[in-house]
N, C-alpha and C positions, 0 to 999 in steps of 0.2 A: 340496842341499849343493853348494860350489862353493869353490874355492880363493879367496887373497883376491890381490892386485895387490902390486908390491914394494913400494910406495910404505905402502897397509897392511897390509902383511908386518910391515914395519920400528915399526910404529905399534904394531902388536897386540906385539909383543916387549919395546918398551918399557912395553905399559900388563901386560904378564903377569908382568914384573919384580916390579910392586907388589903381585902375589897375595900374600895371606896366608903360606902355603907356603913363600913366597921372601926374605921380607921380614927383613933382618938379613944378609941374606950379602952378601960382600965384591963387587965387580962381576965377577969374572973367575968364580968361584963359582956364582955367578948367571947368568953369559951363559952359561957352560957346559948347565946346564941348555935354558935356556929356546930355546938353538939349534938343540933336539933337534925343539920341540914346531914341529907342523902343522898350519898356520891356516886353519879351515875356515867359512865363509859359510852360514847357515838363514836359509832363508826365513822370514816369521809362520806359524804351526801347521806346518812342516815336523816328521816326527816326526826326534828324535836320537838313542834308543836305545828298544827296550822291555821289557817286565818278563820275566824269563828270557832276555832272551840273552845270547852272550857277553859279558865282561865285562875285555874285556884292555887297558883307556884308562880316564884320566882326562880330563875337561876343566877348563876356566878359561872363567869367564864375562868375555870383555873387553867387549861391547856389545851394549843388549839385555838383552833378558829369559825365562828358561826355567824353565819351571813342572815339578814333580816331581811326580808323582801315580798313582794304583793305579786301578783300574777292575774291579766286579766283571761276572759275566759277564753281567748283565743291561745294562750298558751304565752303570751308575752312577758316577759318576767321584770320589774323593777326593783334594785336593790337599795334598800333605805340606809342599812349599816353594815359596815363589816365588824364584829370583835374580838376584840385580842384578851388574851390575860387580864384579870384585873376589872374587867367590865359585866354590867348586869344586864338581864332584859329581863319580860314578862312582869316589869315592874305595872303598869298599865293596865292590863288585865286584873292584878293581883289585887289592885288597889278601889276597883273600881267594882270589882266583882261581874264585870262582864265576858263577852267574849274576846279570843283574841285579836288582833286589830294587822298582825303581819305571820308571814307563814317564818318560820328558824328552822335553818336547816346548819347538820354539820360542814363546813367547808373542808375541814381536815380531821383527822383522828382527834376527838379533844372530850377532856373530861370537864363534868361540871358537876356545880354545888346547888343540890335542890331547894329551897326551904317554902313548905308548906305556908299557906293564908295565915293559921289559925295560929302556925309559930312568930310569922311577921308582927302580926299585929300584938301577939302580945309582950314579944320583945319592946315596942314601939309604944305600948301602953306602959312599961317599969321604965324605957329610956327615952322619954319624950325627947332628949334634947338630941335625937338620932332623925329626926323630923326634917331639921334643915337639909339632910344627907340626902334625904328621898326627894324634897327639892329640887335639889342640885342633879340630882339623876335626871329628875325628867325635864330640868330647864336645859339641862346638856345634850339631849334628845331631841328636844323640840330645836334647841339653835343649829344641829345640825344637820338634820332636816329640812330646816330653810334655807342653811349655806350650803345645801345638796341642791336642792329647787333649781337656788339663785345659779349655781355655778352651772347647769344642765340647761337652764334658760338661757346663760347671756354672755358664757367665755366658751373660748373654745377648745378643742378637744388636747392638742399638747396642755396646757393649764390643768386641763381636769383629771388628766391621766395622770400628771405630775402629783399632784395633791391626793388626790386618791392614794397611789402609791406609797407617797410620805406618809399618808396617815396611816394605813394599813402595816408598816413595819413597825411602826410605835407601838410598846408592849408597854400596858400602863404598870402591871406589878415590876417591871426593871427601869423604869421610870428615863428609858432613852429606848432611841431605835433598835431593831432588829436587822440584819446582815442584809433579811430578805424576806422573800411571802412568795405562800402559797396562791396561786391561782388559774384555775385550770381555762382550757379556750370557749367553756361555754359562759365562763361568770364575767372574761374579759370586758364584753361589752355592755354586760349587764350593768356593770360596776361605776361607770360613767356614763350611758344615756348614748352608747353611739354604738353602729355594727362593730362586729368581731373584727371582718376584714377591716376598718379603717384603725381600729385599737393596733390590731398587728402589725399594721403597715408602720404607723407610730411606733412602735417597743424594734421591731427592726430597725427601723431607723437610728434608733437611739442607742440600740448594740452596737452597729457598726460605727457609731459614733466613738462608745465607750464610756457609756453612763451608767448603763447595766450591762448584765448578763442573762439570758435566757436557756433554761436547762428543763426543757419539757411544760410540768404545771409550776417550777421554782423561778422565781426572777429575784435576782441579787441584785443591791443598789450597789454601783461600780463610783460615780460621781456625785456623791449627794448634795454636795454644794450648787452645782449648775442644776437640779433638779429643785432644790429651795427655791432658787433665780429665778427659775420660769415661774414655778408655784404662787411668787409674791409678787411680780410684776408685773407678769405673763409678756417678757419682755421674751424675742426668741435671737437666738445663735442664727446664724445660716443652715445650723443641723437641724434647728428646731424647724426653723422656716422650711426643709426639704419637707421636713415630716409633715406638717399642714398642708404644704400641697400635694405632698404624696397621697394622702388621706382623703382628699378632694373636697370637693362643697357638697356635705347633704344635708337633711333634713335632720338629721341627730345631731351636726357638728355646726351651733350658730356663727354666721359669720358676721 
């Protein structure tokens, strides 16, 4: 972790403006806040918090990507979120004054915006009507979370990899997709609820189709309209249908 330069001091301030959280207040309002927050630099897999410790900060995700996830003590890892630009966590903790409830780690090189309990709250005490905001965080959290359950329970793995993927390009501060995402082969499986090998064999598949491209930990969406398709119907192509069988019948991929 490492502080960030005036130059993107001044950058990261401007782009924490546009957080969710913020968005609607007047500029003096706003800078008041975001003056408080302390701009901090992760390395890729730098860890950011982990599960039980203190919980006295929120972040703001301004660039980069950091993955939310629980690990039980065998070493098995389950991934609750992935974040883009524009997105908070540690809100939870922050609010509750307990410990933390998921470990955050950096997924790629990404800076964020700190802000201490004691400047939350008293933002939140001068701008009650930023309450509905914090809301909306954690009702956004909580429904995603149970459309991660539901989709890990009860579709199967082409759907979930589709969706996953869509979502993980969507950059909320550009407010549309991104080209592509980072994700290296150990988060693969993590990320939908099924082995590495079966994700693979899926994302191959779907190359040599021509829906994407795969460049090491880079996957670019090549077809994003037939990736929608699958996502909302979970209707498959004959490519999709190789990929399922390719992938086989297991105990991570419901059939």
């Amino acid at each position: 972790m490492s502080p960030l330069s005036q130059n993107s001091l001044d950058d990261a301030r401007r782009q924490l403006a546009n957080c969710v959280l913020f968005r609607g207040l007047v500029t003096g309002e706003r800078d008041a806040v975001v003056g408080r927050a302390r701009m901090r630099h992760f390395a890729a897999g730098e860890t950011i918090f982990l599960m039980g410790s203190p919980g006295g900060s929120m972040m703001a995700v301004l660039s980069g990507t950091v993955r939310i996830s629980i690990s039980s003590p065998e070493g098995r890892e389950v991934v609750l979120a992935v974040l883009q630009p524009g997105e908070v966590f540690g809100e939870i903790a922050l609010l509750d004054g307990k410990e933390r409830t998921a470990d955050a780690r950096a997924m790629t090189a990404c800076d964020l915006a700190v802000l201490e309990r004691r400047d939350v709250f008293e933002f939140l005490e001068r701008q009650p009507g930023a309450w509905p905001r914090v809301v909306e965080v954690l009702c956004d959290r909580l429904r995603a979370t149970d459309l991660q359950i539901a989709e890990v329970a009860m579709q199967q793995l082409p759907v979930r990899l589709a969706k996953v993927l869509l979502r993980m390009t969507y950059v909320e501060t550009l407010g549309r997709p991104a080209d592509g995402v980072h994700v290296s082969q150990r988060e693969r499986g993590n990320i939908v609820g099924a082995s590495r090998e079966s994700v693979n064999k899926c994302l191959n598949q779907w190359q040599r189709s021509g829906w994407l491209r795969i460049e090491r930990t880079w996957i670019t969406i090549s077809d994003r309209t037939t990736l929608e398709h699958v996502a909302r119907t979970g209707e498959f192509s004959r490519q999709a249908a190789a990929c399922r069988q390719e992938s086989g019948r297991s105990k991570s991929c419901p059939q």
